[in-house]
MARDREN-777202 format. One line per field, with one value per residue (C-alpha): residue number from 1; x, y, z. Coordinates in nm, 3 decimals, decimal comma. Layout:
# MARDREN-777202
num	NUM:...
u	X:...
v	Y:...
w	Z:...
# end
This chain:
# MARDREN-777202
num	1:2:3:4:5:6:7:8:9:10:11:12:13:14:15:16:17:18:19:20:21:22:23:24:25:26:27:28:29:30:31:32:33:34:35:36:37:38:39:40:41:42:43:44:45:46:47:48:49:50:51:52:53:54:55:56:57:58:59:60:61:62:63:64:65:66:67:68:69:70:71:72:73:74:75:76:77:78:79:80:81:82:83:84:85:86:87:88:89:90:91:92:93:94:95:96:97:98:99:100:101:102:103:104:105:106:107:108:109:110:111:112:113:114:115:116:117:118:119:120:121:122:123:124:125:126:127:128:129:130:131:132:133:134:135:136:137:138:139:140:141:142:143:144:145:146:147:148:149:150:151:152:153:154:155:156:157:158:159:160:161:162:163:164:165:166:167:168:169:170:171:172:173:174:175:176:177:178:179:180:181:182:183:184:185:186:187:188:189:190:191:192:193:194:195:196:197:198:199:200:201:202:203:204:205:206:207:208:209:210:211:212:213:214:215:216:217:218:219:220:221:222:223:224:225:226:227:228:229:230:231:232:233:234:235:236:237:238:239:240:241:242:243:244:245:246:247:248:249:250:251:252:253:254:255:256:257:258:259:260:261:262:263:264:265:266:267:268:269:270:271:272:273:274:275:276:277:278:279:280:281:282:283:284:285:286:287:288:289:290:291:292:293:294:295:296:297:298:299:300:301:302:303:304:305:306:307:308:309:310:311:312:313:314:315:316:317:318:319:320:321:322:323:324:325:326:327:328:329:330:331:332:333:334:335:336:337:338:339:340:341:342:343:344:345:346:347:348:349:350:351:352:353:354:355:356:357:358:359:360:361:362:363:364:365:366:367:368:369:370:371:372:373:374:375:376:377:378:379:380:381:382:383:384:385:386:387:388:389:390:391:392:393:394:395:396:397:398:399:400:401:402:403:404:405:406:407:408:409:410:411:412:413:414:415:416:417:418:419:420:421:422:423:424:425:426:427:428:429:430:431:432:433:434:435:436:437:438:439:440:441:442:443:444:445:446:447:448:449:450:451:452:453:454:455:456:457:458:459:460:461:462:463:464:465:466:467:468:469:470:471:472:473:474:475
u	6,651:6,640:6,669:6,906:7,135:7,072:7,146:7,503:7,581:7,490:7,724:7,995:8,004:8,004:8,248:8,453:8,426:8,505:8,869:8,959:8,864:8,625:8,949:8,911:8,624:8,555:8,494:8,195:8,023:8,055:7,875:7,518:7,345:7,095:7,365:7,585:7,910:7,907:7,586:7,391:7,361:7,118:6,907:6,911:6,822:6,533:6,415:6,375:6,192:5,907:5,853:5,832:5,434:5,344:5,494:5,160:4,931:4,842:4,477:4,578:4,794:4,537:4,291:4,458:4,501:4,130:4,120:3,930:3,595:3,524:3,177:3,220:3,497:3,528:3,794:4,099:3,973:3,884:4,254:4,208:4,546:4,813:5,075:5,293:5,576:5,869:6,038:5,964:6,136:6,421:6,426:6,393:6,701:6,901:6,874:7,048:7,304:7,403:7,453:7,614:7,916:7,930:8,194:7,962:7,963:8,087:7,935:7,562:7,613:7,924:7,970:7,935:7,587:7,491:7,619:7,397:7,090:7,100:7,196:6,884:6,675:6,803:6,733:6,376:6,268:6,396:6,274:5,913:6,015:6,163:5,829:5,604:5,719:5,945:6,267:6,422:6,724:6,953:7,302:7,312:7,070:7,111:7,431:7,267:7,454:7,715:7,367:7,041:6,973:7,054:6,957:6,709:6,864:6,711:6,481:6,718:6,989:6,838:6,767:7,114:7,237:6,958:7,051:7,462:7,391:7,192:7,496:7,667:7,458:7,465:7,844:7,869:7,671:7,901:7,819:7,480:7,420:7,346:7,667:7,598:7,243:7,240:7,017:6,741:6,572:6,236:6,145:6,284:6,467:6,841:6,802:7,068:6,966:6,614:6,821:7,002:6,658:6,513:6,750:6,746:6,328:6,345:6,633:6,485:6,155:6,276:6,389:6,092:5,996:6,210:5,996:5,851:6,146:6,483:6,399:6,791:6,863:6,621:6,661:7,026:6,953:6,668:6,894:7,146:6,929:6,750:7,088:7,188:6,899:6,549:6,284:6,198:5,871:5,619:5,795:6,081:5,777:5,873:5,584:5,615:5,486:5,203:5,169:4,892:4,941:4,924:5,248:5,282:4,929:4,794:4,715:4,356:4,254:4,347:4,103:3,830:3,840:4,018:3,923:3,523:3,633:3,390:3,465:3,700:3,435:3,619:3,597:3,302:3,580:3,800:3,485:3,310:3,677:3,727:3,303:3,211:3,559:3,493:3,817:3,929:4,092:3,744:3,627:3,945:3,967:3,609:3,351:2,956:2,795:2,489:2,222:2,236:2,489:2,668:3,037:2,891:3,210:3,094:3,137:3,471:3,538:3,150:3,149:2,894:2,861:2,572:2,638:2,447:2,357:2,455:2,836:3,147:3,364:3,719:3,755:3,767:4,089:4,268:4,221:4,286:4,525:4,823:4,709:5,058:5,115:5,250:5,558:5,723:5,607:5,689:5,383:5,529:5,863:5,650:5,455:5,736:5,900:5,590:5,601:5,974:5,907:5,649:5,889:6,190:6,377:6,450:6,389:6,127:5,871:5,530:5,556:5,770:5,538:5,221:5,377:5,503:5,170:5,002:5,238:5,200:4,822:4,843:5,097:4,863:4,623:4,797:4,943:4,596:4,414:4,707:4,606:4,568:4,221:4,029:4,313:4,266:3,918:3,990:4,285:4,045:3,803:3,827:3,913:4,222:4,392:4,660:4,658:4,943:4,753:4,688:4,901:5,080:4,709:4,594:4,955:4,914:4,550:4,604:4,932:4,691:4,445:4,754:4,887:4,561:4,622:4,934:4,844:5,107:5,285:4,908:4,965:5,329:5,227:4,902:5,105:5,366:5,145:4,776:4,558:4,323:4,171:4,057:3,795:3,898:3,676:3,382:3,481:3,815:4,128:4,017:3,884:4,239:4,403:4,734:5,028:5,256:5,237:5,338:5,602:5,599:5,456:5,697:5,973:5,964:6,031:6,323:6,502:6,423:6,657:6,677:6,280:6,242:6,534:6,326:6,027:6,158:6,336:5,987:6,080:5,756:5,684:5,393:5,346:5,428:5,102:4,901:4,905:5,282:5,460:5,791:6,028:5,973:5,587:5,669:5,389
v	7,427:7,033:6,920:7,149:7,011:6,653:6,691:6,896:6,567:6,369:6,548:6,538:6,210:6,107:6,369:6,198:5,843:5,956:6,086:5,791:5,544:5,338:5,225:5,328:5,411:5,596:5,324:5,487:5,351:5,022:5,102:5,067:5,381:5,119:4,988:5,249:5,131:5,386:5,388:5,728:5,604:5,836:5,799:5,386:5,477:5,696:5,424:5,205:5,445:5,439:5,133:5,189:5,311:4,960:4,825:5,012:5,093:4,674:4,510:4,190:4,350:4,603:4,362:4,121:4,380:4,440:4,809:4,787:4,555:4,441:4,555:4,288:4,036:3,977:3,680:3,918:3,972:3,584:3,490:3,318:3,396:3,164:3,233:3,566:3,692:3,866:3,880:4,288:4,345:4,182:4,387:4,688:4,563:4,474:4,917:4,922:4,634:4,790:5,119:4,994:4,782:5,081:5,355:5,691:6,042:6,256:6,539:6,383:6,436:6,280:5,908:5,767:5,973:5,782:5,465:5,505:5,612:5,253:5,067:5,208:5,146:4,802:4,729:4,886:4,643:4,340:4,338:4,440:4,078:3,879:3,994:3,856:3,576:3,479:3,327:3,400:3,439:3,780:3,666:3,518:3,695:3,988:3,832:3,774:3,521:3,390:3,229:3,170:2,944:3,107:2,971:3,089:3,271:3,248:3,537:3,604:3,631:3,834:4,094:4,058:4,148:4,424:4,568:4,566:4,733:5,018:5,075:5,079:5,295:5,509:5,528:5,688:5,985:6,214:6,592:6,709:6,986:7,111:6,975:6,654:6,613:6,391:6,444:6,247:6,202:6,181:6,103:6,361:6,600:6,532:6,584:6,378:6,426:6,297:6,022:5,932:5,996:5,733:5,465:5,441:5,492:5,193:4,994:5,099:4,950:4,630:4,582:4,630:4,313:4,114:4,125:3,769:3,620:3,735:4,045:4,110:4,150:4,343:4,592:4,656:4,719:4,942:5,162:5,180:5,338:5,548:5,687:5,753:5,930:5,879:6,095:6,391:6,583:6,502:6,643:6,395:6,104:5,901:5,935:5,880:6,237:6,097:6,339:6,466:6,346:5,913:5,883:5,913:5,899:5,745:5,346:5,430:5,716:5,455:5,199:5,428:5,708:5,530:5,199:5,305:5,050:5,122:4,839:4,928:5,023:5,073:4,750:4,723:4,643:5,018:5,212:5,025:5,119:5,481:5,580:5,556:5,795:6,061:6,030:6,275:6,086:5,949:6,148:6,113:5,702:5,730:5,895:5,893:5,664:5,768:5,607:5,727:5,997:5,845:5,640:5,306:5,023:4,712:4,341:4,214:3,919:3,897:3,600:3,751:4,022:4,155:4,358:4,565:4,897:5,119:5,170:5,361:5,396:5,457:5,840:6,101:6,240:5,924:5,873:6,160:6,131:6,319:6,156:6,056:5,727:5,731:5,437:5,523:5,787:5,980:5,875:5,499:5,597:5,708:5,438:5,219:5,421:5,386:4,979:5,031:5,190:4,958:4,661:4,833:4,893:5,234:5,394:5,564:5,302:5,394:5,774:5,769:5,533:5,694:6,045:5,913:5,719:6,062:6,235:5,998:5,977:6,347:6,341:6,081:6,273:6,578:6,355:6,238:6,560:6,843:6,979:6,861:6,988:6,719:6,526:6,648:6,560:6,268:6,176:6,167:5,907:5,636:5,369:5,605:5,718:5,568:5,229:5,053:4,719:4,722:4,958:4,750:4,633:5,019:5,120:4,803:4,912:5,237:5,213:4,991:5,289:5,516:5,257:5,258:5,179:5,085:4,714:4,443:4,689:4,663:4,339:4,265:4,450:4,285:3,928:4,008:4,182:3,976:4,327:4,418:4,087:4,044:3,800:3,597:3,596:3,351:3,058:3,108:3,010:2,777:3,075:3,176:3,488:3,450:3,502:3,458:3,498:3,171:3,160:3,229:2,934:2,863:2,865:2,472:2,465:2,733:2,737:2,365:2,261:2,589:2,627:2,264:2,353:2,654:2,489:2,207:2,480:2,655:2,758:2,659:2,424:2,437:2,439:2,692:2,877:3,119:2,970:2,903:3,182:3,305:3,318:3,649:3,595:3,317:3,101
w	-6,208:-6,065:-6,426:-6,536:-6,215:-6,284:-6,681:-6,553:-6,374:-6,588:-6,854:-6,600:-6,565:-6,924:-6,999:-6,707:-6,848:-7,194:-7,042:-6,846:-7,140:-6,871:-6,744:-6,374:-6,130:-5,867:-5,601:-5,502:-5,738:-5,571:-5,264:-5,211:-5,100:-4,926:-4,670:-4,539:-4,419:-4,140:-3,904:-3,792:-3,484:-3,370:-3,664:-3,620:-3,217:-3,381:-3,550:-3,292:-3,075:-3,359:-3,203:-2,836:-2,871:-2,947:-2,575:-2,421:-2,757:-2,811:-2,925:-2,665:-2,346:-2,252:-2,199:-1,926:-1,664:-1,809:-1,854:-2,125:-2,245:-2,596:-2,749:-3,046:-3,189:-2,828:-2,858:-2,700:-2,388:-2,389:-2,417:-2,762:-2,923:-2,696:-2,859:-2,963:-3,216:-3,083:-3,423:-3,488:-3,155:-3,227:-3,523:-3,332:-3,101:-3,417:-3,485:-3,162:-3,149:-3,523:-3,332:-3,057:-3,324:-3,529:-3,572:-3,400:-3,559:-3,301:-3,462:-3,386:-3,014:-2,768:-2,839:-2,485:-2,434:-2,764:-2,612:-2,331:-2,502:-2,714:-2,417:-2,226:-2,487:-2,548:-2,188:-2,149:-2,470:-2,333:-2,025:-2,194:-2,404:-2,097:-1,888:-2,170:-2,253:-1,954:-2,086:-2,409:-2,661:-2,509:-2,483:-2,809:-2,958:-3,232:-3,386:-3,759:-3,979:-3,671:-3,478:-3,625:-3,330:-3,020:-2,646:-2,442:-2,170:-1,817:-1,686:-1,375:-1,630:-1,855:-1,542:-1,450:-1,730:-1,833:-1,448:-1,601:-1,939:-1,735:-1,475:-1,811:-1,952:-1,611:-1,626:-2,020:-1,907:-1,804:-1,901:-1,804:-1,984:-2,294:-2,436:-2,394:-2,568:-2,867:-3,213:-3,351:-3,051:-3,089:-2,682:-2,526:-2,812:-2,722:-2,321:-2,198:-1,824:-1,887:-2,011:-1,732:-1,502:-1,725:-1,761:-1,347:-1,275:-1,508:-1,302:-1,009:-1,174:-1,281:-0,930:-0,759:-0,984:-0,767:-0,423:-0,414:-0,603:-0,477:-0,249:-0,122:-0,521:-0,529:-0,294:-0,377:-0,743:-0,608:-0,361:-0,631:-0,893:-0,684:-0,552:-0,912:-0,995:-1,080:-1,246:-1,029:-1,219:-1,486:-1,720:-1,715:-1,824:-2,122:-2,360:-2,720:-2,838:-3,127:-3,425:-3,628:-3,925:-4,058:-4,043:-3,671:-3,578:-3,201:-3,205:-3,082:-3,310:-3,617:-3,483:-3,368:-3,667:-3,920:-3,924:-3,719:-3,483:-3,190:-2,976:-2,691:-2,376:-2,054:-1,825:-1,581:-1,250:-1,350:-1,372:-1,064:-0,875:-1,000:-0,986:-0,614:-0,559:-0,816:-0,939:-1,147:-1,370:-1,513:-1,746:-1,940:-1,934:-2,048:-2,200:-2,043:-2,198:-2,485:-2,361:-1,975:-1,999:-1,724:-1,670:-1,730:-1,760:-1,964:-1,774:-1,892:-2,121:-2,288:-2,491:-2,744:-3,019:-2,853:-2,561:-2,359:-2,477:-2,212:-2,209:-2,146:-2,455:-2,422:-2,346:-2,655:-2,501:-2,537:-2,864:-3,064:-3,361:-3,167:-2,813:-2,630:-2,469:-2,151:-2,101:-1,757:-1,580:-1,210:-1,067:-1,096:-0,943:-0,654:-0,642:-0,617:-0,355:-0,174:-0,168:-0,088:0,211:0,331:0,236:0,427:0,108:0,205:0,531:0,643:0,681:0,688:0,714:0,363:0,245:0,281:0,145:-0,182:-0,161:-0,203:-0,382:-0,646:-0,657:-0,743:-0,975:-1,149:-1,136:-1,262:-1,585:-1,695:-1,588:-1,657:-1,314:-0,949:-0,915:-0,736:-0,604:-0,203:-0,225:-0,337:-0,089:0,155:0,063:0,338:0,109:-0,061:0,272:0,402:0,593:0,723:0,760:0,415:0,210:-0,038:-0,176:-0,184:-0,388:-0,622:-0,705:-0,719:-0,953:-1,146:-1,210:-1,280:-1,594:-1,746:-2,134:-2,073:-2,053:-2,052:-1,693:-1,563:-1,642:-1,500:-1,198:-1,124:-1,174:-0,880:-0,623:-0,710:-0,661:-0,764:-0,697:-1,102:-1,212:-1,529:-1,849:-1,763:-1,919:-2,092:-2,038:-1,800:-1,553:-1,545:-1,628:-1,790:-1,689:-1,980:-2,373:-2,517:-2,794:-3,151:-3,324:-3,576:-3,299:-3,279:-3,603:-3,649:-3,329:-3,155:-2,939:-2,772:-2,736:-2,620:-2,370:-2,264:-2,212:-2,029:-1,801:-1,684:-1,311:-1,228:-1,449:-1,733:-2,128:-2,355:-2,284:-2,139:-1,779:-1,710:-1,485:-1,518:-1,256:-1,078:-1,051:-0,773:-0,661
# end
């Protein structure tokens, strides 16, 4: 039947040239199928989201926040690799910028909800960029043949303007219901409302950023998002929903199945935290190890091949081929209203603090777990319960067990709050733990006025290295 179709067009068409004596044709034929003039702008969103996984699922980010030990090749968690390329996500961005300039098909969900779906998206990736690598190209970035060489934009610019494209984004969503979903979505099938939830946990996110650095900023942006409307349950996390099948298949199940890559243990200093608490988020970060059947973590940063061999390998759970990956989540919106409280951001002071302190422990728990069981035993450990004199240290450590895997926010979060007090690799990096990803290495070359410019702008001053801060992780 297929070849009987394609020889009847075929026939058509020569029948058709025959009768206009290949004087005139249909400009169609001029067009190339490979470059449509008018963009799906869902399906160019869709594409971009393949590559949010990569912003947790990472071989170097999960190992400075050190939730994770290397059994052999042990050179990431020694902080070998100084320097990083941004180029695929700027090529991700480009999905959304083409989007964004394009003429929208109504008929793929309303325009303005697809306006704020890229914008959000657009935002949540560069400030993943800005808070890797501090400073770098926005406002004159993504405009293809009109700049090859755009500046380096400053990291307080690049949040101001990542906190105006979410109002923007805010402001487009206007129908919250069914009527206003969008298609293509591969996060969260169309929901517009989750949208909206989203786009302000992660304003209200990026503001929180802002407590050493510029704290009034910071707590305006915060109010305002939170007053817009934040996440409100579990099931409004964004996690990019694996599949099982190659295509689509979980970051850790390729190296561990795939590619019999046995060498991610969980770190020595998580397990040590998480073991004296029976915390029921355990046995899912880890499995017992063989040789005791027991949660043993493995010292961070060995500078050998060798290891010991009695260890905690990253748990079974984690790593299946369909295993989701968790990118912003309730449990941090709590957390964050928790360290608002206790900073006076929002009123309520301790007494708010401590109960989205709690509430957020057990909606941890119930993410990782899929229940709550264990989580009011474990509320009461002395070390877990509430204490004014020292709260922000037990929400930063305890948001630090909750972003497990998802490194580089470990990371970011760890950076502006300094707990858990974390032990550098012996030996490397200078006994430092970094604090930036240095840029790409052919960006002296390529783009050199701006990246000398950049690096002669460091807020703090520094190299383009591992060691230099950017400017909200204030001295």
């Amino acid at each position: 039947m297929k070849n009987s179709i394609i020889k009847t067009l075929i026939l058509a068409l020569s029948l058709g040239l025959a009768f206009s004596g290949c004087t005139k044709f249909d400009e169609n034929l001029n067009k190339d199928p490979n470059n449509a003039s008018k963009a799906s702008g869902t399906r160019l969103m869709a594409n971009t989201m393949l590559y949010l996984p990569g912003i947790s699922s990472n071989a170097y980010g999960v190992h400075y926040p050190q939730y994770l030990s290397l059994t052999t090749f042990p050179n990431n968690a020694r902080y070998i690799e100084t320097n990083f390329s941004f180029a695929s996500w700027y090529g991700a961005l480009l999905n959304l910028e083409t989007a964004l300039n394009s003429t929208l098909e109504p008929s793929e969900g309303p325009i303005e909800h697809q306006k704020a779906v890229a914008k959000i998206l657009k935002a949540y990736i560069f400030w993943h960029m800005t808070d890797r690598w501090g400073d770098i190209p926005f406002s004159e970035s993504l405009k293809g043949d009109a700049n090859y060489v755009p500046k380096y934009d400053k990291q307080q610019d690049i949040y101001n303007g990542l906190f105006k494209l979410l109002d923007e984004a805010n402001a487009h969503i206007t129908v919250i219901t069914a009527a206003g979903n969008i298609k293509n979505d591969i996060m969260y099938a169309g929901n517009i409302e989750k949208w909206k939830k989203l786009g302000n946990t992660i304003h209200m996110l990026m503001a929180l950023r802002l407590s050493k650095v510029d704290p009034t900023t910071g707590k305006a942006e915060f109010n305002k998002a939170l007053a817009n409307g934040i996440m409100t349950s579990n099931a409004d996390n964004f996690s990019f929903p694996h599949l099982a099948q190659a295509a689509q298949q979980n970051f850790w199940f390729n190296s561990f199945t795939n590619l019999g890559r046995q060498w991610y243990a969980v770190s020595k200093p998580i397990v040590d935290y998480m073991k004296p608490l029976s915390d029921p988020r355990l046995p899912i970060f880890a499995d017992k190890a063989s040789a005791s059947n027991d949660y043993v973590g493995l010292a961070y940063g060995l500078s050998t091949d060798s290891p010991p061999a009695n260890f905690s390998l990253l748990g079974a759970n984690l790593r299946k081929q369909d295993s989701p990956v968790y990118l912003v989540t309730y449990a941090q919106a709590l957390f964050a209203m928790a360290e608002a409280a206790k900073l006076t951001w929002i009123a309520g002071g301790d007494v708010t603090a401590a109960t989205n302190y709690n509430n957020a422990i057990t909606e941890s728990i119930r993410q990782w777990t899929g229940a709550t069981t264990g989580a009011t035993a474990y509320l009461t450990n002395a070390s877990v319960i509430y204490n004014p004199t020292n709260a922000i240290q037990q929400i930063a450590t305890q948001r630090w067990v909750h972003l497990f895997l998802h490194g580089y926010e470990g990371w970011a979060e760890w950076r502006r709050t300094g707990y858990p007090v974390l032990t550098a690799a012996p030996g490397a990096n200078g006994d430092q733990i970094p604090r930036r990803e240095g840029y790409p290495v052919n960006e002296p070359q390529i783009n050199r006025a701006s990246y000398n410019a950049a690096v002669a702008a460091f807020p703090y001053g520094g190299s383009d290295g591992l060691n230099t801060r950017v400017w909200w992780d204030k001295p």
